[in-house]
C-alpha positions, 0 to 999 in steps of 0.5 A: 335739455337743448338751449330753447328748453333750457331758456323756455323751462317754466316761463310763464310767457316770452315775448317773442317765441320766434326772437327766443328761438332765434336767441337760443339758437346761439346762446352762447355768450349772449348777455341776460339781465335781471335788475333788483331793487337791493333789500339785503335778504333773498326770499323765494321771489328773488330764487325764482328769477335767480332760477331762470338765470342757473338755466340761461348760464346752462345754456351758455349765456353770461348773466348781469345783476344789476343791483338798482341802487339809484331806483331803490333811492327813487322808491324810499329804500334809504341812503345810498350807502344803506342801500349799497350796503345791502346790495353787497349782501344780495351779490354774496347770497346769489353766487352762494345760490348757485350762479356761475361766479365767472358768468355773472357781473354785477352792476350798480345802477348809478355805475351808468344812470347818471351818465349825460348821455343816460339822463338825456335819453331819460329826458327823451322818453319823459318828454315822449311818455304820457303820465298814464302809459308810464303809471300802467307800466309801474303798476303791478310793481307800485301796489297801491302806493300813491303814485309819485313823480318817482313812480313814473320815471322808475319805468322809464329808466328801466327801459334804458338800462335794457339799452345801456347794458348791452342787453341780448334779453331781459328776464323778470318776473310777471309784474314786469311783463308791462315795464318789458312792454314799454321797452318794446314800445320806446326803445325804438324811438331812440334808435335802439333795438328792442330785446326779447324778453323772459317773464316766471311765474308769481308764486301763490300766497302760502297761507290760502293760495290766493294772490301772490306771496309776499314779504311785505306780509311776513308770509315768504321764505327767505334765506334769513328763515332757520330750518325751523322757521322754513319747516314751520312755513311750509308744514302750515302752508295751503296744500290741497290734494289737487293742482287746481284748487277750487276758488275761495268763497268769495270767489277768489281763484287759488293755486296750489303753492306747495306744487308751485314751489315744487315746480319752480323751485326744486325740479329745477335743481334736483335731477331727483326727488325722494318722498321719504315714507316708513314701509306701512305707509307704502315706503319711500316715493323717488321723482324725476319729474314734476308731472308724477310728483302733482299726479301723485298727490292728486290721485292720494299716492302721495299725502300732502303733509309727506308733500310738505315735509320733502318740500322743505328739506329741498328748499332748506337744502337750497337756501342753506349756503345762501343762510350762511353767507349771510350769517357770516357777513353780519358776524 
């Protein structure tokens, strides 16, 4: 893969293509960011960020983490030590994943957003932002908690660490599309240019195909799952013959999120994929391509409970170094 393909592989949007383009005509060196409120453990919504992160660092570019200690304080997660605590565990978890130890930094958040020239640019962007255009872009990332002061701000700041990194992108998942939006929007008041940006997709809830899955709900994989814990999610996971489920009887549109995880989780970083089969039932399948894997399981080539059971031996296979290192930092 050239560069723009490696930068553009299963993004559900960039903003803009031409300024991706640009960017990936000269990639190399170039600085990227994700920034994670620190939880302690990874689950697949943090991989497939992490994901998109292995493809910039194939493309040439570094790569910065910043481990939001200061925006996981504003929305309740704990103490700074509790939460820097966990961050440690979220930086050994990444580099076990597979990002290039010599292309990643990691940053805390109050390394920089205490800082007097941070906090006045803070105040700036408080005393220009209305109440509403600040709670619409921390909306998809809010839910349905009741909106705090904190709340407000948390986008704000957002919009200054793509600055105050020495960014050349910013990459998030989906519900970060309107936090990217604003930055787009007010990093030019204060004289700063504004960045590219790269958003993944959200991963189908794995019970019904509905919505998003979600931690919060106890139905993600996360690198604390055992083999059969993750072989357990998975066997039951929601996986019709087709990658365009019918909606749900009250109308609910689904997605195929055993296809998803596929997709985005495993083609990106297995060159192969094996279907293990016994000869009656027509042998071993083997894919290098997502496209043959989705077209075989609609046609019926492939059976979704062959799908589900080669899904999680891969997505094991993946977590697994992650599993461990987290297994031995808390020996």
């Amino acid at each position: 893969m050239d560069a723009y393909e490696l930068l553009t592989r299963n993004a559900e949007e960039v903003v803009t293509d031409e300024e991706i383009r640009d960017l990936a005509a000269d990639a190399a060196g170039k600085r990227a960011y994700v920034g994670y409120e620190p939880s302690g453990v990874l689950h697949l919504g943090h991989l497939l960020t992490a994901n998109k992160l292995i493809d910039l660092q194939e493309a040439g570019m570094e790569v910065v983490i910043l481990l939001a200690d200061v925006h996981a304080y504003l929305n309740e997660k704990g103490s700074f030590e509790d939460i820097r605590e966990t961050a440690e565990q979220m930086k050994a978890q990444f580099l076990a994943y597979g990002l290039d130890e010599e292309l990643t930094e990691f940053v805390y958040g109050s390394e920089f957003q205490l800082e007097d020239d941070y906090t006045l640019d803070l105040h700036h962007l408080e005393r220009e932002t209305t109440m509403n255009r600040a709670q619409r872009a921390m909306a998809e990332i809010q839910g349905d908690e009741t909106a705090k002061v904190s709340h407000l701000v948390y986008p704000l700041m957002q919009t200054l660490d793509i600055e105050y990194l020495d960014l050349d992108l910013a990459v998030g998942g989906l519900d970060q599309r309107k936090v990217h939006m604003l930055a787009r929007e007010k990093l030019p008041e204060l004289d700063y240019e504004v960045r590219p940006a790269i958003h993944t997709p959200i991963v189908a809830n794995l019970t019904d195909g509905e919505g998003k899955m979600s931690s919060s709900e106890g139905i993600t994989i996360s690198m604390e799952d055992s083999t059969d814990d993750l072989e357990d999610k998975v066997n039951s996971a929601y996986c019709p013959p087709t990658r365009d489920p019918e909606p749900s009887e009250d109308g609910t549109e689904r997605e195929n999120p055993v296809l998803e995880l596929f997709e985005y989780h495993v083609f990106p970083r297995f060159d192969e994929i094996i279907i293990e089969r016994p000869e009656k039932y027509g042998g071993d399948l083997t894919y290098e391509d997502y496209e043959d894997l989705a077209a075989d399981l609609e046609s019926g080539e492939l059976h979704p409970a062959d799908a589900k059971g080669t899904l999680a031996t891969y997505l094991d296979e993946l977590i697994a170094p992650g599993r461990e290192k987290l297994h031995e930092l808390r020996d």
